[in-house]
DODRENKE-838132 format. One record per residue: residue number from 1; residue in one letter; x, y, z of N, C-alpha, C in turn. Coordinates in nm, 4 decimals. Atoms other than C-alpha are relative to their C-alpha. Example, Ala and Ser with C-alpha at 12.3 -4.5 7.8 and 13.67 -1.06 7.14 Angstrom:
n 1 | res A | n_px 0.0890 | n_py -0.1190 | n_pz 0.0000 | ca_px 1.2300 | ca_py -0.4500 | ca_pz 0.7800 | c_px 0.0900 | c_py 0.1200 | c_pz 0.0000
n 2 | res S | n_px -0.0820 | n_py -0.1190 | n_pz -0.0060 | ca_px 1.3670 | ca_py -0.1060 | ca_pz 0.7140 | c_px -0.0770 | c_py 0.1090 | c_pz 0.0730
END
This chain:
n 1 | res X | n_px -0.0592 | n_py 0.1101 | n_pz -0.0722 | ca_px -1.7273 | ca_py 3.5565 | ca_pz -13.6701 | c_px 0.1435 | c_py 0.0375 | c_pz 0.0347
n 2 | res X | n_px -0.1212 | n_py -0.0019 | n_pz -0.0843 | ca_px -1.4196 | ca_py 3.5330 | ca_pz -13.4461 | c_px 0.0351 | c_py -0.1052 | c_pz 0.0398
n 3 | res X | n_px -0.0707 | n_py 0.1322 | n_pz -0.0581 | ca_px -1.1586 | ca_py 3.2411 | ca_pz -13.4545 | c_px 0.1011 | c_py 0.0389 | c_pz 0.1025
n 4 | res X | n_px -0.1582 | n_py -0.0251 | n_pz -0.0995 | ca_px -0.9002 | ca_py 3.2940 | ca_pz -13.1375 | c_px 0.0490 | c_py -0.1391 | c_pz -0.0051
n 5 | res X | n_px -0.0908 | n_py 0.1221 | n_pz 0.0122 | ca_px -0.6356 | ca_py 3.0614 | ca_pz -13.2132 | c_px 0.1510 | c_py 0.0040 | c_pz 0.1026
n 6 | res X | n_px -0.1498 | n_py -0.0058 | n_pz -0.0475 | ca_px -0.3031 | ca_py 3.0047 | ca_pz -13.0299 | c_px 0.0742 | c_py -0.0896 | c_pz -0.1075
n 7 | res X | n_px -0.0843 | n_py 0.0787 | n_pz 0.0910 | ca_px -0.0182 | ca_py 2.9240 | ca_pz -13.2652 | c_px 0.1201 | c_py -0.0502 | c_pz 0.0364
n 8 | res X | n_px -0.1028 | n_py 0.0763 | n_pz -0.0767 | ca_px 0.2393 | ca_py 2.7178 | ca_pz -13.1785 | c_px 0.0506 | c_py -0.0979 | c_pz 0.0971
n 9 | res X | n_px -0.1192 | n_py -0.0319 | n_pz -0.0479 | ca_px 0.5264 | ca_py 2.6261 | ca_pz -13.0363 | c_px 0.0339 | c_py 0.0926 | c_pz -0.1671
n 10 | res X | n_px -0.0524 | n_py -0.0192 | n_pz 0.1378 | ca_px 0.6591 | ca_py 2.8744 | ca_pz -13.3270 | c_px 0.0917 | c_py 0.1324 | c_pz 0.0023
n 11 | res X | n_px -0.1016 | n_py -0.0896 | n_pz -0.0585 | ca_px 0.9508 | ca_py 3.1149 | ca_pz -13.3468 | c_px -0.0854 | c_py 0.1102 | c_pz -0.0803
n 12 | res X | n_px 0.0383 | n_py -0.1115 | n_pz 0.0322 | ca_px 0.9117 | ca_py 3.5284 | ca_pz -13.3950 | c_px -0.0133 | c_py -0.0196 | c_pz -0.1415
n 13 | res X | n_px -0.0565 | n_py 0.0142 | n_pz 0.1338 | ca_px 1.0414 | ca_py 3.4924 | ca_pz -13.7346 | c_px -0.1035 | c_py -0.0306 | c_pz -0.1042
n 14 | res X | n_px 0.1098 | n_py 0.0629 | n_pz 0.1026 | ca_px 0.7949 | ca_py 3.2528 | ca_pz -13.8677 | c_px -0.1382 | c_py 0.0577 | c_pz 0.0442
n 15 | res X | n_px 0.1617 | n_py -0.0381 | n_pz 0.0033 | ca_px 0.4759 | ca_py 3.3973 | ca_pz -13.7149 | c_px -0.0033 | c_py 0.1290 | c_pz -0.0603
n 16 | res X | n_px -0.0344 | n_py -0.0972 | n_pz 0.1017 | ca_px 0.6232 | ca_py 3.6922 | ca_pz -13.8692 | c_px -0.0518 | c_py 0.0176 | c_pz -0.1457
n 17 | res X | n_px 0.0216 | n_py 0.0379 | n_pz 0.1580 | ca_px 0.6276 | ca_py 3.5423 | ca_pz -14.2236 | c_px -0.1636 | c_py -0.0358 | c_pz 0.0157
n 18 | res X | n_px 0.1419 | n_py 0.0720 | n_pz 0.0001 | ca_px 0.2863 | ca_py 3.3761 | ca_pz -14.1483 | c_px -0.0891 | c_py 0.2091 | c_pz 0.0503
n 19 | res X | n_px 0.0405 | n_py -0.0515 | n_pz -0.0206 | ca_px 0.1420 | ca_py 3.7030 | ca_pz -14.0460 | c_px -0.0034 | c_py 0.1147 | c_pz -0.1394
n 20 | res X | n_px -0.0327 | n_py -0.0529 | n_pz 0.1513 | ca_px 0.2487 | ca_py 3.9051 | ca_pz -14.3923 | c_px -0.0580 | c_py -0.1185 | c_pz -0.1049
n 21 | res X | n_px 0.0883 | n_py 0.1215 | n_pz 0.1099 | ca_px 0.1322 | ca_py 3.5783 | ca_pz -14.5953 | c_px -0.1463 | c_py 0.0521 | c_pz 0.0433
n 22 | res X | n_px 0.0784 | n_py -0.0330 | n_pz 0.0066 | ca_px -0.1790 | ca_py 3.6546 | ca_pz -14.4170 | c_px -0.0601 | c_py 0.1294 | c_pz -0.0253
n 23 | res X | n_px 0.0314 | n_py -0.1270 | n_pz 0.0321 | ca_px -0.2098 | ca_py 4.0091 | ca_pz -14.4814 | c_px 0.0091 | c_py 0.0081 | c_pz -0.1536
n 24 | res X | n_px -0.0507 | n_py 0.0353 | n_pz 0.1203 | ca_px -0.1012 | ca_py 3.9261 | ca_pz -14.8269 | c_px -0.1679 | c_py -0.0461 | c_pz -0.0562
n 25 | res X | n_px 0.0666 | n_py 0.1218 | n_pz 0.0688 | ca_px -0.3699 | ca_py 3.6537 | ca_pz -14.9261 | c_px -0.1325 | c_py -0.0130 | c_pz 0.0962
n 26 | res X | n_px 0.1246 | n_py 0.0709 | n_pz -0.0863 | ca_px -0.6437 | ca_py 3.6356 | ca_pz -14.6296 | c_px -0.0906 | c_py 0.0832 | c_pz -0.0566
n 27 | res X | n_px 0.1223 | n_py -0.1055 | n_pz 0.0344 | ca_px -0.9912 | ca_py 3.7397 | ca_pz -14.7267 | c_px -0.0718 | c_py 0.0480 | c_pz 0.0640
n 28 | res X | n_px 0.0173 | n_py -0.1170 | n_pz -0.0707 | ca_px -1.0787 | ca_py 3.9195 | ca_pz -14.4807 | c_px 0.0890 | c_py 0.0034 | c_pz 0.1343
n 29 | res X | n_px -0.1296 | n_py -0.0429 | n_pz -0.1297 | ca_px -0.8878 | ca_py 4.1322 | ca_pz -14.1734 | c_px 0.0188 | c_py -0.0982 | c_pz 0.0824
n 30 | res X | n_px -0.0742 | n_py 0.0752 | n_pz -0.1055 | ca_px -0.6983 | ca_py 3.9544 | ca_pz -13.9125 | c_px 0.0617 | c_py 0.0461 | c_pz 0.1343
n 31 | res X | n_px -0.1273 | n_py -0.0717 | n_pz -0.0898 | ca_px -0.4705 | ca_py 4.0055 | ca_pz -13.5944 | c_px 0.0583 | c_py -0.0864 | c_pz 0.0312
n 32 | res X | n_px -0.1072 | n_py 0.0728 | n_pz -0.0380 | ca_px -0.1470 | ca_py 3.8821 | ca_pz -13.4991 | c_px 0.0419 | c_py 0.0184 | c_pz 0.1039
n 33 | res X | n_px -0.0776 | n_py -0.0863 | n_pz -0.0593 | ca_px 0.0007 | ca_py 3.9415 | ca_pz -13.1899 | c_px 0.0782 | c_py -0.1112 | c_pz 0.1128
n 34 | res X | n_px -0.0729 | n_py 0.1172 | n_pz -0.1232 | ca_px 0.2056 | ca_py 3.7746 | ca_pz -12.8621 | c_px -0.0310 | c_py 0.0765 | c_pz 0.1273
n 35 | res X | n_px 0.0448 | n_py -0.0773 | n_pz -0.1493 | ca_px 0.1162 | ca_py 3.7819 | ca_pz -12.5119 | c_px 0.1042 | c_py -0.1022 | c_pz 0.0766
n 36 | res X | n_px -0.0858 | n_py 0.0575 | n_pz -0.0673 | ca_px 0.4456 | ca_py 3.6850 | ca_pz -12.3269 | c_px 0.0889 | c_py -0.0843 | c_pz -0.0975
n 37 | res X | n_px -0.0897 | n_py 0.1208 | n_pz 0.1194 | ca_px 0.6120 | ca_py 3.3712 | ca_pz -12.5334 | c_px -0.1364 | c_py -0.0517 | c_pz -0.0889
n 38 | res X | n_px 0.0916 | n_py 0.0413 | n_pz 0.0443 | ca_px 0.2599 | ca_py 3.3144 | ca_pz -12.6532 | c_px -0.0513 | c_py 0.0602 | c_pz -0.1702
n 39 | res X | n_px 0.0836 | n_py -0.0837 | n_pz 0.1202 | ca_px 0.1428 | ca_py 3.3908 | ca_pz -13.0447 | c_px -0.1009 | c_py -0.0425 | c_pz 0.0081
n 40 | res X | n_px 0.1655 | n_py 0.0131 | n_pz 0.0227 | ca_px -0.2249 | ca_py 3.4203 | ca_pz -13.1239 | c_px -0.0216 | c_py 0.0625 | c_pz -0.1142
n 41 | res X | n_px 0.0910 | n_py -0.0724 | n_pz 0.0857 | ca_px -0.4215 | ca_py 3.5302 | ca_pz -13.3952 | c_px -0.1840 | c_py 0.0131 | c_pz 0.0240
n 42 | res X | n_px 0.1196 | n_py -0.0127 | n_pz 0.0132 | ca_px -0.7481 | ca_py 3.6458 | ca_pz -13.4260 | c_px -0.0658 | c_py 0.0028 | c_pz -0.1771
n 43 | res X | n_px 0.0585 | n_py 0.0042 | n_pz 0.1331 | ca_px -0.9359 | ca_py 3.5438 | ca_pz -13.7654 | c_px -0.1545 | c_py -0.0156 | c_pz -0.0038
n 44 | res X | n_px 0.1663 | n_py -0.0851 | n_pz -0.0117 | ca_px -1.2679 | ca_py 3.6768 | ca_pz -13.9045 | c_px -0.0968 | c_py -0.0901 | c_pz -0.1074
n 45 | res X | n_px 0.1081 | n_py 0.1001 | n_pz 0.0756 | ca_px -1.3488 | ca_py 3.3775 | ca_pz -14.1537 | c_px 0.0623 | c_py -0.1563 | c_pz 0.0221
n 46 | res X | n_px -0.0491 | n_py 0.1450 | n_pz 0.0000 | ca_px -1.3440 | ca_py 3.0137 | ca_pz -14.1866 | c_px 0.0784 | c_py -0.0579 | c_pz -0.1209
n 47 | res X | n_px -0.0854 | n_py -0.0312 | n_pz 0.1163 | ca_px -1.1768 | ca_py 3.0804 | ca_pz -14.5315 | c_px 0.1456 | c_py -0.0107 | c_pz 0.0620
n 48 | res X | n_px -0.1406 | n_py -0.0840 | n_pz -0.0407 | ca_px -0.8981 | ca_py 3.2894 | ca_pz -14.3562 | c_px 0.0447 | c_py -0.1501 | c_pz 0.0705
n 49 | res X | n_px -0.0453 | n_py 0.1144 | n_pz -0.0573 | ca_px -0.8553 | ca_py 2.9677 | ca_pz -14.1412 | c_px 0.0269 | c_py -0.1482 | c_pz -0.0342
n 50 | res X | n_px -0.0384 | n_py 0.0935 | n_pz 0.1330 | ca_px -0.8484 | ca_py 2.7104 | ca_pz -14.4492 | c_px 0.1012 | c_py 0.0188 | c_pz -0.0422
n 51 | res X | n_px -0.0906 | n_py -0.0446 | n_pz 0.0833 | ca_px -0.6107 | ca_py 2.9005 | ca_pz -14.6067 | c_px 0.1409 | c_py 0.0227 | c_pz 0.0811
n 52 | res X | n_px -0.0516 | n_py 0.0694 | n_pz -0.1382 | ca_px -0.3943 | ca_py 2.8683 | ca_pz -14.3083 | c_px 0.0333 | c_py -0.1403 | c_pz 0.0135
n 53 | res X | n_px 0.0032 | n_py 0.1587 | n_pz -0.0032 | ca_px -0.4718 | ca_py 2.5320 | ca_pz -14.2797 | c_px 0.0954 | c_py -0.0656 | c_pz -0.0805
n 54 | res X | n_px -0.0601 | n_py -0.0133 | n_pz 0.1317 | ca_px -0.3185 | ca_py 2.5109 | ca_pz -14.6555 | c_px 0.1339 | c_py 0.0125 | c_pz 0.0407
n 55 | res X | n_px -0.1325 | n_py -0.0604 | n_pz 0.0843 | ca_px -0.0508 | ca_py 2.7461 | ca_pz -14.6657 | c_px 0.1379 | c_py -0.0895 | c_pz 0.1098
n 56 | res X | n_px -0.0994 | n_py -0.0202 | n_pz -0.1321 | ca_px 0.1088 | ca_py 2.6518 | ca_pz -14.3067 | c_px -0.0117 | c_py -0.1621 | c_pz 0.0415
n 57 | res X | n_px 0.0876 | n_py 0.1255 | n_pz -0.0528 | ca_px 0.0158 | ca_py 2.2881 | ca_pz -14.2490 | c_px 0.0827 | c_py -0.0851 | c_pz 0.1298
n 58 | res X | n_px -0.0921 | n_py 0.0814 | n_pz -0.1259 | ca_px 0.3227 | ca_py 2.2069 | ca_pz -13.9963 | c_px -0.0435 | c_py 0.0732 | c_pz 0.1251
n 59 | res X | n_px 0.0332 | n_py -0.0515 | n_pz -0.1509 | ca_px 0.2153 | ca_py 2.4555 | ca_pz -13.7393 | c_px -0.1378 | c_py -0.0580 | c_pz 0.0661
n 60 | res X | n_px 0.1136 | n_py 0.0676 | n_pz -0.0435 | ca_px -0.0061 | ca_py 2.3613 | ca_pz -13.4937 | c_px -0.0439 | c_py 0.1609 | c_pz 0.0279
n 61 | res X | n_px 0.1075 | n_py -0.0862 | n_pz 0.0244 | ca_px -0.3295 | ca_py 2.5550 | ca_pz -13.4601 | c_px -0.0659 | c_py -0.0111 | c_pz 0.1038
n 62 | res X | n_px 0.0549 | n_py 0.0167 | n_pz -0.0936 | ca_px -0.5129 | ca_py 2.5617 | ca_pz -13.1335 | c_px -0.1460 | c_py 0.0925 | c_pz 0.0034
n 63 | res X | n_px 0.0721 | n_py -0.0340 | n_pz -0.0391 | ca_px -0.8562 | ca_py 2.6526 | ca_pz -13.1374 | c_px -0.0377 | c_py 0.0656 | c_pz 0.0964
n 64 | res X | n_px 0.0161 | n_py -0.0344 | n_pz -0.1340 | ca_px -0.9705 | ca_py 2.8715 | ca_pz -12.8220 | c_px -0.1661 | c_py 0.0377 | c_pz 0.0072
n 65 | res X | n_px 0.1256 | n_py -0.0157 | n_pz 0.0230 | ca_px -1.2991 | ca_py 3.0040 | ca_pz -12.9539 | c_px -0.0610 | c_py 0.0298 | c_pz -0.0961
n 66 | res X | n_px 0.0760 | n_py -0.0229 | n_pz 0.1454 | ca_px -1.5365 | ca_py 3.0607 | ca_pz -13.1857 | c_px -0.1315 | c_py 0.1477 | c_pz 0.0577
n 67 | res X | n_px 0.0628 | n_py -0.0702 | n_pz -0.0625 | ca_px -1.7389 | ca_py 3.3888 | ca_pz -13.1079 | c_px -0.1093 | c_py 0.0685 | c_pz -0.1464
n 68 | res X | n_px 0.0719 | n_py -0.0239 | n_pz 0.1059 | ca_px -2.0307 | ca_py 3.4498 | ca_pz -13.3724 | c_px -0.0589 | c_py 0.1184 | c_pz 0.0099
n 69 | res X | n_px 0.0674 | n_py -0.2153 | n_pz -0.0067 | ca_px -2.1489 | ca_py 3.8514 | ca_pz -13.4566 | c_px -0.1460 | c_py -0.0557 | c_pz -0.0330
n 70 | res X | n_px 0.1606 | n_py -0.0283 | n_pz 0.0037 | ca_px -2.5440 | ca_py 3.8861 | ca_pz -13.4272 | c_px -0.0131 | c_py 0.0583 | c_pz -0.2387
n 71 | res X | n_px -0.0014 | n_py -0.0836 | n_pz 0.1136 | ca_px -2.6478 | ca_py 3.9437 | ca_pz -13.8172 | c_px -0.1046 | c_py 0.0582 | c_pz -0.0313
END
């Protein structure tokens, strides 16, 4: 599975910190990245995106898709 999220409004800084928390603590891989003024992540469980939910609870979280792997 594949969550694409957009995060924010949120400065470098903090998607920064939020991106090391997740490398830190998520249970399984991730990606962080920015496209223009835009952050996104890409997350690979619904865990990783609880725990998120949790750690970060002021940012907003924007759903974009949900893309499920064949098993």
């Amino acid at each position: 599975m594949i969550i694409n999220i957009a995060v924010g409004p949120i400065s470098r800084k903090t998607m920064n910190d939020l991106h090391e928390y997740m490398r830190s603590f998520s249970p399984k891989p991730h990606m962080a990245f920015w496209a223009d003024d835009q952050a996104y992540l890409e997350l690979t469980s619904l865990e990783a995106l609880e725990l998120l939910k949790a750690q970060f609870p002021e940012i907003e979280l924007h759903i974009l898709d949900r893309q499920y792997s064949p098993s």
